[in-house]
Structure formats: C-alpha cells, structure tokens
C-alpha positions, 0 to 999 in steps of 0.5 A, a space after each residue: 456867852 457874857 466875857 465873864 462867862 468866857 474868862 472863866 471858862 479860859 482860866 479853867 481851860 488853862 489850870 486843866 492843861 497844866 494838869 495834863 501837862 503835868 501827869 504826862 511829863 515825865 519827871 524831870 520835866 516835872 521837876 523842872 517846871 515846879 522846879 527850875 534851877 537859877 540863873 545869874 545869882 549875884 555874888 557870895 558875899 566876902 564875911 565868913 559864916 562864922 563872922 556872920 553868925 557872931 554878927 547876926 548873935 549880937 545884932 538880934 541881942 542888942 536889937 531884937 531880944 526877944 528872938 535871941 532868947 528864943 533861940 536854942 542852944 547848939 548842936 555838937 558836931 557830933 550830934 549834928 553827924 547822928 541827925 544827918 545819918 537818921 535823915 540820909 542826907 548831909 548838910 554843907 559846912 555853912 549849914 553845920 555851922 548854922 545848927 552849932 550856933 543854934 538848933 532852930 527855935 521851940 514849936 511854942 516860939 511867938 517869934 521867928 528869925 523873921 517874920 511867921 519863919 520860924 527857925 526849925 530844929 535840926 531833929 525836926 528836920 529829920 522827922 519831917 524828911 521822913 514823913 515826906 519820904 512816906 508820900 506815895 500818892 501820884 498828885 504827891 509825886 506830879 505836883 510836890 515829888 521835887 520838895 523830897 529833897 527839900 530840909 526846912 531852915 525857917 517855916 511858915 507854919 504853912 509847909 512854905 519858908 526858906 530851905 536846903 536842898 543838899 542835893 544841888 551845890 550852892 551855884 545851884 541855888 540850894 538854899 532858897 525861899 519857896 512860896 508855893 502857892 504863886 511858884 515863888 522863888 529867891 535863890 540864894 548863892 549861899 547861906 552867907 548871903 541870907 545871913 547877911 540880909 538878916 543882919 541888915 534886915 534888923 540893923 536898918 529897922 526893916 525888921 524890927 520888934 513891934 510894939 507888944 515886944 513879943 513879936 515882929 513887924 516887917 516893912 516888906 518894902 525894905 525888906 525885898 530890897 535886900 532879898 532882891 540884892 542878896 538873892 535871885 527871884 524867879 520873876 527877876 
C-alpha cells in the first residue's frame, strides 16, 4: 500500500472515530468536546461599558465613517425586555447597553463592525433563536446541540462570528468568537474587553476602511495581537 494510499485511509479512520465517539457520548460529553469552557481568561479591563461604547462611537465617526452610518439606532430598555421575553432569554447589563447604543447593522450593509461580521439586530436574534430551537435531527443534536444557547452578536454570513451564551457567566467565557469549521475559539472575560480590542483594532489602523470607502481591510496580524491579549483561544 503507497503512503499516500495509507495517510488517507488514517485520516478516514480517524474522522470515523469522532463520529462514533461523538453519537455514543452522552450529552455533556458532547458539549464539552464541541464545547469546552475557558481556562485562564486574562483581565476585565477597568472602562466601563458605557465609556467604552462612547469611545467606540467616536472612534468609528472620526475613523471609520462608513460603519457608523451603517449602524442602527438603539433600543429602549423596554423594547430590549419585549425581544428577550419573545426569545427566553436574558441578556447581561454589558449586552443591554450594547443593544441601546445600537440595534446591530441592516442585512444590506457592505460593512461590518469588522471585517465580514456584521452586527446582528436584536429582533434577529430572536428570529434565529427560534429556528434554531426547531432542529430536531440527531446529526443537529451530536454535532451542533450546544450552539442552542448561542445569540449571535457579529455574523459571518456563514453561521460562524462572535456570540452571547447567557447561559454561562462571564468567567465562563459567555461571549466569544467561534470559527467552527477548525473548532476555534476566543473567549472573552467580558463584552468590555471586546469593545476595547475594537477601538484599538481601528485607532492603530490594524483595521481600517480600505480604498473603495465602502468596506474594510484588515491586518489580521495585528489584529490577533490584540485578540490574543484581550481574550483566551483554545490553542492558547
């Protein structure tokens, strides 16, 4: 048998035995494959949610116009309580502040609040919760049962970006970015610490609006910098 031959046939071997493993867990071993919880997440940083958020507003006018005006105007607390009740969930004080500084972007927006992440609505959120809640199949439940949880906060357009989990506290890592397709996680100690890799992502240009004016370039170099600072990965 040729090695290419035999690295082929491990590699198969290999993706069968997750499957196996995967079907015969049980869920909570499941759910902690797929997954896991964070260890050693660095500190919270000292600003305020609101201070952040006023600082993040005038960092996007003065260096990235083009996603300010993309963003929505705000939620009142009220209306913020109504979506949560429609949905069954409740979302912390730093994501409530969040939704009252802006209600995500439009589906037509050409711009993220990074890169391809767009920032998603609140009552979207709520829509997609619902579909989600609806999957029943058994490859949902063994491979993708422990997004249920799961609120998106900035979207790929390809079901990976960064989330809420208001089922874990923010020692937990409940809000992270997730890439599912090579298991990738940054935890965050809180929705501050993202909020200020923000800020410093576009007022050191690591971020910034690229030549068209109409959407952003990215020095993902720089940019995992600050993630790796701010955050925890699961390779770290």
């Amino acid at each position: 048998m040729t090695r290419p031959r035999k690295i082929i046939l491990a590699a198969c071997a290999l993706a069968a035995a997750v499957v196996v493993f995967a079907i015969l867990a049980g869920p909570s071993m499941q759910r902690s494959f797929f997954y896991p919880k964070p260890r050693g997440l660095p500190p919270v940083v000292a600003e305020t949610t609101e201070e952040l958020l006023a600082r993040l507003q005038a960092t996007l006018e003065t260096n990235a116009p083009v996603v300010a005006r993309a963003l929505q105007p705000g939620l009142s607390d009220v209306q913020i309580s109504e979506l949560e009740t429609q949905g069954g969930f409740r979302l912390s004080g730093d994501l409530r502040a969040l939704h009252r500084w802006h209600n995500g972007q439009p589906t037509n927006s050409t711009v993220g609040l990074l890169p391809g992440q767009r920032f998603v609505p609140l009552d979207e959120v709520v829509a997609e919760r619902a579909l989600m809640r609806r999957q029943s199949s058994a490859a949902f439940r063994v491979f993708a049962g422990h997004r249920k949880s799961w609120l998106h906060v900035l979207d790929d357009g390809a079901g990976d970006g960064y989330f809420y989990d208001p089922e874990r506290t923010d020692a937990q890592g409940a809000f992270f970015f997730h890439f599912a397709e090579v298991g990738h996680y940054i935890w965050f100690p809180s929705l501050r610490n993202f909020l200020s890799g923000l800020i410093e992502s576009y007022q050191t240009q690591a971020v910034k609006v690229a030549t068209d004016g109409k959407s952003l370039d990215e020095d993902s170099d720089r940019t995992e910098k600050i993630w790796s600072r701010l955050g925890k990965s699961r390779e770290g």
